[in-house]
Every structure is written in C-alpha cells, then in structure tokens.
C-alpha positions in Angstrom: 17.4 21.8 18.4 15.1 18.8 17.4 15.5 17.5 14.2 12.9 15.6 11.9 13.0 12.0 11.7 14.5 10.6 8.5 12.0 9.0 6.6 13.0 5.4 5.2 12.1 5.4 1.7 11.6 1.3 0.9 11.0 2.9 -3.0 14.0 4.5 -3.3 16.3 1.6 -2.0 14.2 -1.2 -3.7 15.4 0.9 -7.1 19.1 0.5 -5.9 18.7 -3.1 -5.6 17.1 -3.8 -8.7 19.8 -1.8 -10.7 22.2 -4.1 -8.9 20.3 -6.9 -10.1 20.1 -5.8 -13.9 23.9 -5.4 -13.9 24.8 -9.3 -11.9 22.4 -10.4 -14.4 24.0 -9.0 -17.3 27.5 -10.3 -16.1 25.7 -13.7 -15.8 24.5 -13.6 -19.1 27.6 -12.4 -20.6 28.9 -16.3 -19.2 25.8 -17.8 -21.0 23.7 -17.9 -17.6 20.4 -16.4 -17.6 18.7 -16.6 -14.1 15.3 -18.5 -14.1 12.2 -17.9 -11.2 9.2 -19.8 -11.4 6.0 -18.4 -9.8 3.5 -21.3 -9.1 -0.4 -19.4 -8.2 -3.0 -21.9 -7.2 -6.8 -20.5 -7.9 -7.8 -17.2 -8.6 -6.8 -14.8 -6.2 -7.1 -11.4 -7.0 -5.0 -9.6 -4.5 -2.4 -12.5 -4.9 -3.1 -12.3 -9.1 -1.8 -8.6 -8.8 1.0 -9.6 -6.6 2.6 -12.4 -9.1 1.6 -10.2 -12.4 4.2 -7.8 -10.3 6.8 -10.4 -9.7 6.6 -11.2 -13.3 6.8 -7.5 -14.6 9.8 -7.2 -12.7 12.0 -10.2 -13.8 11.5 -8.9 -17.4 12.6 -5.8 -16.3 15.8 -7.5 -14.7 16.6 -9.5 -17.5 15.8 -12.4 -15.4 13.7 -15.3 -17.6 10.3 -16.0 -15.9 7.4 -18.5 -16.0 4.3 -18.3 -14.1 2.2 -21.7 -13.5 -1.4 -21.7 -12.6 -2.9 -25.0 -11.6 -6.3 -25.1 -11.0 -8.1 -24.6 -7.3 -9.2 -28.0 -7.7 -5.1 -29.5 -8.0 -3.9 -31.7 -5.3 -1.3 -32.0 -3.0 0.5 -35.0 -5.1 -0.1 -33.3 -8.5 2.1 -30.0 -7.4 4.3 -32.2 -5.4 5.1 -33.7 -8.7 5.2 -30.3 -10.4 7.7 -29.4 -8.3 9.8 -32.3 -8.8 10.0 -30.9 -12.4 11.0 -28.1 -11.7 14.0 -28.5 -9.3 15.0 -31.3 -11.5 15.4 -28.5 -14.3 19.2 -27.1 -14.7 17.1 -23.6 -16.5 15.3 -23.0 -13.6 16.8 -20.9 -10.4 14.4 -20.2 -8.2 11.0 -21.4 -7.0 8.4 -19.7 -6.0 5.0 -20.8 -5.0 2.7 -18.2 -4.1 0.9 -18.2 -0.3 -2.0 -19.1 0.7 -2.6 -22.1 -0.9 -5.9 -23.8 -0.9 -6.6 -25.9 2.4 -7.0 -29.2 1.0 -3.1 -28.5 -0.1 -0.8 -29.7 2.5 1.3 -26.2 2.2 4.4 -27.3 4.8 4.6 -30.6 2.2 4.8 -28.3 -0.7 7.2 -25.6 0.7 10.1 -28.5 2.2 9.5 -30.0 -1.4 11.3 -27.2 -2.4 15.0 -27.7 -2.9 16.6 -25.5 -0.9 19.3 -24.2 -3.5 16.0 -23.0 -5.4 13.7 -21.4 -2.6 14.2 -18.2 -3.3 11.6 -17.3 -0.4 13.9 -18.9 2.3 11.0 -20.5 3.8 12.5 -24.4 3.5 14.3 -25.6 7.1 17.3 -25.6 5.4 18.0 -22.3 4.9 16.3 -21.2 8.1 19.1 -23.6 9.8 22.2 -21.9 7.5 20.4 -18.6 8.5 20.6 -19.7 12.4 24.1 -20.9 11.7 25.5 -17.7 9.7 26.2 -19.3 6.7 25.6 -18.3 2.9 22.4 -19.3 1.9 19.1 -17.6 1.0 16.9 -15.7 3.7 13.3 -14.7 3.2 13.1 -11.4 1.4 11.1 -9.5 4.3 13.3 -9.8 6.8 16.6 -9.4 4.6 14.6 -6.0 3.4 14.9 -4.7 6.4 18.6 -5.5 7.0 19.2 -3.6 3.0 17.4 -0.5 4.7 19.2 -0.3 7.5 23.0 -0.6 6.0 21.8 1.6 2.7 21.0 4.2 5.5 24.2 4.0 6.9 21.9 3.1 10.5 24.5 1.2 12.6 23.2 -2.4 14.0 26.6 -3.5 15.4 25.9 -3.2 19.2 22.1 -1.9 19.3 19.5 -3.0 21.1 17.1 -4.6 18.6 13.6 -5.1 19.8 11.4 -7.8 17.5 7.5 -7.9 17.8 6.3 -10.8 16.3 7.6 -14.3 16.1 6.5 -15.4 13.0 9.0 -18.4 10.8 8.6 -15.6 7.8 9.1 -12.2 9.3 9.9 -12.2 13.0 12.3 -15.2 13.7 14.4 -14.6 10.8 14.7 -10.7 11.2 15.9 -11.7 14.7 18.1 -13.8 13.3 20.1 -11.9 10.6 20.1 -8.5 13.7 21.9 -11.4 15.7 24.1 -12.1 12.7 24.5 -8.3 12.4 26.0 -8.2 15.9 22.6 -6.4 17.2 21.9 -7.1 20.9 18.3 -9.1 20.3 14.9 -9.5 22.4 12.5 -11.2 20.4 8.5 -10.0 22.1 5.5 -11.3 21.1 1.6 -11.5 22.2 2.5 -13.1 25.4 5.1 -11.3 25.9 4.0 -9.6 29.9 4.6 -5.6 30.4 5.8 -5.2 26.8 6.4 -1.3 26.5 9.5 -2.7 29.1 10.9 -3.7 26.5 9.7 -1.5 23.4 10.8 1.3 25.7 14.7 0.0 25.0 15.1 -1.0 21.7 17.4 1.5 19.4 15.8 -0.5 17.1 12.6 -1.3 16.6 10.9 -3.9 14.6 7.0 -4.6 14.7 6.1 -7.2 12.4 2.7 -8.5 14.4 -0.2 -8.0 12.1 -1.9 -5.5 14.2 -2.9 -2.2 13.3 -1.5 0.8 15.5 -0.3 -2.5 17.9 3.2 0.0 19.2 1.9 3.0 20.5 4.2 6.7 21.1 4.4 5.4 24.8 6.2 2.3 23.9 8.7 4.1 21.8 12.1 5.5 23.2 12.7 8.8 21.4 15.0 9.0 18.7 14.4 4.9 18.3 14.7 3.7 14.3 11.5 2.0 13.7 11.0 -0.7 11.3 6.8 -1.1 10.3 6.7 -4.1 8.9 2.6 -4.5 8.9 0.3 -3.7 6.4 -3.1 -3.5 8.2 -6.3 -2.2 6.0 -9.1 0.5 7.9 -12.3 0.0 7.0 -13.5 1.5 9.3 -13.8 6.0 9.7 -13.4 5.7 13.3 -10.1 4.1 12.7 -9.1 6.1 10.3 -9.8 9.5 12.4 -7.7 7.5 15.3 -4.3 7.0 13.3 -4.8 9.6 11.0 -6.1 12.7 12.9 -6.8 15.7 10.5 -4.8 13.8 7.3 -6.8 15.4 4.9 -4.8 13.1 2.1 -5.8 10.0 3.9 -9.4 11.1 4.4 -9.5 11.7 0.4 -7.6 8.3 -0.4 -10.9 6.6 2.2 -13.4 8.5 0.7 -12.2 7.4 -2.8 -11.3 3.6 -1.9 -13.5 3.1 1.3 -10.1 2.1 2.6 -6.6 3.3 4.2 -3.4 1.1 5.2 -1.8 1.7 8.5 0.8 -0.4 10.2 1.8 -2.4 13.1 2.9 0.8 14.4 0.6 4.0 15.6 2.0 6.6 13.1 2.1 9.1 15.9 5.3 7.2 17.0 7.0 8.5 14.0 7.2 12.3 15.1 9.5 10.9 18.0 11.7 8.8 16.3 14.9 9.3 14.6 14.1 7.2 11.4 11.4 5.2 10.7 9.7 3.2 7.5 6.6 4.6 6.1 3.5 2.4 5.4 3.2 2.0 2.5 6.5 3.0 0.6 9.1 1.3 3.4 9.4 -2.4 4.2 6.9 -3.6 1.6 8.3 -1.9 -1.4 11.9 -4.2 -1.0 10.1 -7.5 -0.6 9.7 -8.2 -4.8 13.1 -6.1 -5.1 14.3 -8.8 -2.7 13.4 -11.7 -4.3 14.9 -10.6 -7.4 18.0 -10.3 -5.7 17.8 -13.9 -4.3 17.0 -15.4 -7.6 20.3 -13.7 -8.9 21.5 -15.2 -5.6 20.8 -18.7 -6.2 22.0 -18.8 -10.0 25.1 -18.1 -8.7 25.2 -20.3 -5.5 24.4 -23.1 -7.5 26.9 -22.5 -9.9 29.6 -22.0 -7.4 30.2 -18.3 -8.8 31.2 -16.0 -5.8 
C-alpha cells in the first residue's frame, strides 16, 4: 500500500526550539546571565530590514537582550572593523551578527574573521568551520544545523545513510556535509560540475539541495521513498514557471495573481509525491534558520562562560 510522504514542518520544529531557548535562557538568568546578540545592518535593505526586524522580534520573545546597529551605506571597512572591536571587547555582548550582503566597497571576509569566534553566532569565522571539520563543540551556521534539528526531531535516522549534498557553498553546502559526516551519514558532496549527476541523486537516502536553482532536482533524480531536504528559496516571476512547478495549484496561481510572485525550491515539487519525507518551501528549512540562531546565541553565553 503506498503511503504519503511525511511532510517536514520547519514551523512546527522551529517552535520546539525556541521554547527550549526561553527555558536555557531563563536558567541563565536565574545565575545573573542574560544572553546578548548584536545585529549590525549596513544601508537600507528592505528585504534584509524585514529580516533583522525578525531577528529582533524574536530575541524579545526569548528573553534574550538585543541591539541592532545601523551604520550608514556610506561606513567603511576600518570604521566597522572598529565597531566590532567594541563589541567583542564587551563581556554583555554574546553573539554577533552582521547582516549579509554588505556593501562592495566593505571588505566582507575582513569583517566576518573580525569576528571572535566565541561570539559568531552565524559560524561563518574559520575557526568554527575548523572545530566543525574536527567534531568539536563550537558553533555551526544555523542553516545547515536546521537541517540536522529536522532530521533527529523526526526521529529520520542519519547514522549509516547515504547523504547526497548539492551545493558546495562555505554557508550551506560544506557545513551540512560536514555535521551528516559528524552524524555518521555516508557523504557525497555534488555540485555544478559535478558529471552525470542524477548518478548520484539517484542514491542518496538523503537528500540535500542547497544550489540556488529553482526546480534544479527533478522526480528522475530522486530515488523513491528518498528524505529530501529543500534548502532553496528561488522567486517565479515568471507565469510560465509558475504553470511548470505548480501545475493546476489553484492556491499558488491566487498567491501570483495577488503578489506577481511564487517561491519554489531547489527542488521540482513533483519530487515530493515520491519521497518519503521531505521539507516544504516555504514552511521547512527556512523557518529554523532565526530559530537557530537563537539557539546559538544561548549557545555561546554558555560556551563562554564554561557552563555545560
């Protein structure tokens, strides 16, 4: 008898985490610790405006003592290297965050290595990226640990799957790799260049496309009853596209009509009738990122403190 996927609600799990959260934070507290996350946004960028006023939202939700900085476009590289120098130098001050993409005259590797790594809650600096290669505690970027929280809230074994990464990106794709490796997952990391690649899609129990293109993994690539991780968020702006991925959807034609817009992907949602779980888009991967980063903040109050 076939059996619908399970659908991988990023929403429902991102609410688990932050409860978590509230609760560390409270026992924190209760020792006269109150986690701190800075959130540095350069400019005015509306979609990244929305993103941060989010961020923010949520700390105050958490309990979790928040400041948002914004510098002018016009700031230099120096200027916010010196900002920064403030702010790792302060003991009130957990984790820092500064928001992507920065203008181009701002030297953005500078900026994010400027970071001490007991404070980059993002996991972006090489040190944490070389704890995260070497298994030890530190703080990983909040994508890729998102997806390891949806899989082991799910009860989805790793231990011994084949794990299949598209995309080789320092924030998504090398570090999901990474913490499936750590995870005991058997991993093949593809990519653009990557010859014949369905080869390899075609094995993965798990499957992880984090490539920035829409629809990129097709049915064909997919091996029935796969788990598939969408980590891509890919807008149509096009009606053509939309009738492609979204055949006869009469909700998405209403939310286009409305917006002149739908999301879709990395992965052709067609693929989803033949797996056995997968991550909706939106509602999956995304919807743990801020949930994530929350939890590392917590995280690196109490790394920093020595608190197990």
């Amino acid at each position: 008898m076939n059996t619908l996927p399970h659908v991988l609600d990023g929403v429902v799990i991102a609410s688990e985490i932050k409860a978590e959260v509230a609760r560390e934070v409270v026992d924190l507290t209760s020792r006269g610790i109150r986690p701190g996350l800075v959130v540095i946004l350069v400019g005015e960028v509306p979609a990244s405006q929305i993103y941060v006023r989010s961020k923010v939202k949520t700390c105050g939700e958490l309990g979790i003592y928040s400041e948002l900085i914004t510098p002018p476009e016009s700031i230099t590289t120096e200027e916010m290297l010196a900002m920064v120098a403030d702010l790792n130098a302060r003991e009130d001050i957990d984790g820092i965050l500064i928001q992507l993409p920065l203008p181009k005259h701002v030297d953005t590797k500078r900026l994010l290595e400027a970071v001490a790594p007991e404070k980059d809650v993002d996991g972006f600096h090489p040190v944490n990226a070389g704890r995260l290669q070497a298994g030890q505690p530190g703080l990983a970027p909040c994508t890729p640990a998102g997806i390891i929280e949806i899989l082991r809230r799910t009860g989805l074994p790793i231990a011994g799957q084949n794990a299949v990464v598209v995309g080789r990106s320092d924030i998504v794709g090398k570090p999901a790799a990474l913490l499936l490796l750590n995870e005991s997952a058997t991993v093949t990391v593809c990519h653009s260049k990557t010859r014949d690649l369905p080869s390899f899609t075609r094995n993965a129990d798990i499957l992880v496309a984090a490539i920035g293109r829409p629809g990129y993994v097709t049915a064909d690539m997919v091996k029935p009853g796969a788990v598939l991780i969408d980590v891509g968020i890919n807008r149509l702006t096009d009606p053509a596209d939309v009738q492609k991925f979204f055949p006869g959807d009469a909700e998405r034609a209403a939310t286009f009509a409305k917006r002149g817009s739908v999301i879709v992907g990395d992965i052709d949602p067609a693929a989803f009738a033949i797996s056995g779980a997968y991550t909706p888009v939106p509602g999956g991967v995304g919807a743990l990122t801020i949930a994530m980063l929350m939890h590392n903040t917590v995280k690196a109050a109490k790394l920093r403190r020595g608190i197990v």
